[in-house]
C-alpha positions in Angstrom: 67.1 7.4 -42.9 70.5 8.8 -44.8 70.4 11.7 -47.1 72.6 13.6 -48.9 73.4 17.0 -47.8 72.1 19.2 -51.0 74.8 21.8 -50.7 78.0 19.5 -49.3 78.1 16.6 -51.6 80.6 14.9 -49.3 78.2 14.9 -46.5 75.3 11.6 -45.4 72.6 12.8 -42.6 70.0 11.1 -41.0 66.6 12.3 -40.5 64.5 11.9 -37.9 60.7 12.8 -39.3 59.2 12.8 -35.9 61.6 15.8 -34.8 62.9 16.9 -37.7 66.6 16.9 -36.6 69.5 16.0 -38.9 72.5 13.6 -37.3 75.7 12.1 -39.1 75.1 9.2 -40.9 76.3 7.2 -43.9 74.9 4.2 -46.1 72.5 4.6 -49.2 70.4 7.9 -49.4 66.8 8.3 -49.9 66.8 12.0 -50.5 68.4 15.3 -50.0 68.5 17.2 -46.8 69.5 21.2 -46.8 70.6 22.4 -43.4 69.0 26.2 -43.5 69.1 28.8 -40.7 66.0 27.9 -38.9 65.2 24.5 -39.3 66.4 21.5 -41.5 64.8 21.2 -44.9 64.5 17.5 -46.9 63.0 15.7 -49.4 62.9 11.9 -49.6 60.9 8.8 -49.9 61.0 6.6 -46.7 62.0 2.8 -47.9 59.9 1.5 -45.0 56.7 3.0 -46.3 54.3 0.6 -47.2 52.7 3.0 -49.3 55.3 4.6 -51.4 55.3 8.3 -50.7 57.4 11.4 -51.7 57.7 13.6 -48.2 58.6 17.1 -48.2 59.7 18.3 -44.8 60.3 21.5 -43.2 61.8 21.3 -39.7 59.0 19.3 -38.2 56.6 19.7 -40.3 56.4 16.9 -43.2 53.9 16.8 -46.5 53.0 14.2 -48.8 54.0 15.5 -51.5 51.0 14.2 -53.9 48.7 16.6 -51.6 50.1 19.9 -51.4 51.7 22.4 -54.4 55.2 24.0 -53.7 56.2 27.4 -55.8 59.3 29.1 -55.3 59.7 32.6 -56.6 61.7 35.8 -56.5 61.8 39.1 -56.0 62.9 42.3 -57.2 65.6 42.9 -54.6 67.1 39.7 -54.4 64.4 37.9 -52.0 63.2 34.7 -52.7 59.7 33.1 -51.5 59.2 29.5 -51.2 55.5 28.2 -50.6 53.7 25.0 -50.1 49.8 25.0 -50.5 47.8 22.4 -49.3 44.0 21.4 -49.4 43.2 24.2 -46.2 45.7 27.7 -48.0 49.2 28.2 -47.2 50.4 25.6 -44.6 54.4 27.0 -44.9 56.4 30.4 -46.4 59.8 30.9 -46.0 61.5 33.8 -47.4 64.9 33.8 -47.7 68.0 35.8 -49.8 69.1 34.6 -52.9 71.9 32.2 -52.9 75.4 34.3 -53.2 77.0 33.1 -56.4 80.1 34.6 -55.8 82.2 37.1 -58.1 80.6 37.4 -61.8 80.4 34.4 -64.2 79.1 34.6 -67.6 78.5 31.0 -67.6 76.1 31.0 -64.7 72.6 29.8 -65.9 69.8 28.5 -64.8 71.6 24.8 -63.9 73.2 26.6 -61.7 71.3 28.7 -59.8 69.1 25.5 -59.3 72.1 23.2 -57.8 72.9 27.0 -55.5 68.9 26.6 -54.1 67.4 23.8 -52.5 64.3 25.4 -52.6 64.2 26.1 -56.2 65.1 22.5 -56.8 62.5 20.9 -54.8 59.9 23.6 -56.3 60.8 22.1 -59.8 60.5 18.6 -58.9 57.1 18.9 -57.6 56.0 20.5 -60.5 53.9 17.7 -61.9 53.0 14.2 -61.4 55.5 12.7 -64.0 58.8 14.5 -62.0 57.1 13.5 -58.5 57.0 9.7 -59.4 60.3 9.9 -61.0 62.4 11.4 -58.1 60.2 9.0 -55.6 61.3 6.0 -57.8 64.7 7.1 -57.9 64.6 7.9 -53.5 62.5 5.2 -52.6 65.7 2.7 -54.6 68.5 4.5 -52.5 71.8 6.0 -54.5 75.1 5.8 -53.3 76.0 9.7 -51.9 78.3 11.6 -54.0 
């Protein structure tokens, strides 16, 4: 299933969910996909679904997203934690640096620093029922990558 790479607009993968592994691809994407150090993060809606369901997956580990919570959050010095609670506690925390945002800019804002952190994007579109069905509609459809 294609899906745009979050961080190089230019760039199509396909996901396999079973492994979790990301190959070249191209065609009409379903999601966004975020190649991090230790294991391929994505969210997407799988067309072939016959129920139609938002997945958030880690690596090899996958959630339907209408049965688990994701926060991201950040520290102090810089670190950022990203959780995703399900029915039985904490089923995944990654923490990770902040994104770099390069040399000062007075115009960096919150836009942003969301488009610089997959993480913090996929926290905010799982905040509530309302974004989860409106980004599922939206993957589920297919968009042409950027």
């Amino acid at each position: 299933m294609p899906l745009q790479d979050y961080d190089q607009h230019g760039r199509t993968w396909a996901l396999d969910p079973r492994t979790g592994l990301l190959s070249p691809a191209s065609g009409r994407c379903h999601g966004f996909a975020h190649v991090a150090d230790q294991a391929a993060a994505a969210l997407y809606a799988d067309p072939s679904d016959v129920e139609p369901t938002l997945w958030l997956q880690y690596g090899r580990r996958r959630w339907d997203c209408a049965t688990v919570t994701a926060h991201q959050s950040a520290g102090p010095n810089g670190t950022r934690r990203f959780t995703v609670e399900g029915a039985h506690g904490t089923a995944l925390e990654l923490l990770y640096p902040a994104p770099d945002p390069g040399p000062f800019d007075p115009t960096y804002d919150w836009i942003d620093a969301e488009a610089d952190d997959f993480f913090l994007w996929a926290a905010g579109r799982l905040t509530d029922t309302a974004s989860r069905t409106t980004v599922l509609a939206h993957f589920r459809s297919g968009f042409l990558p950027a």
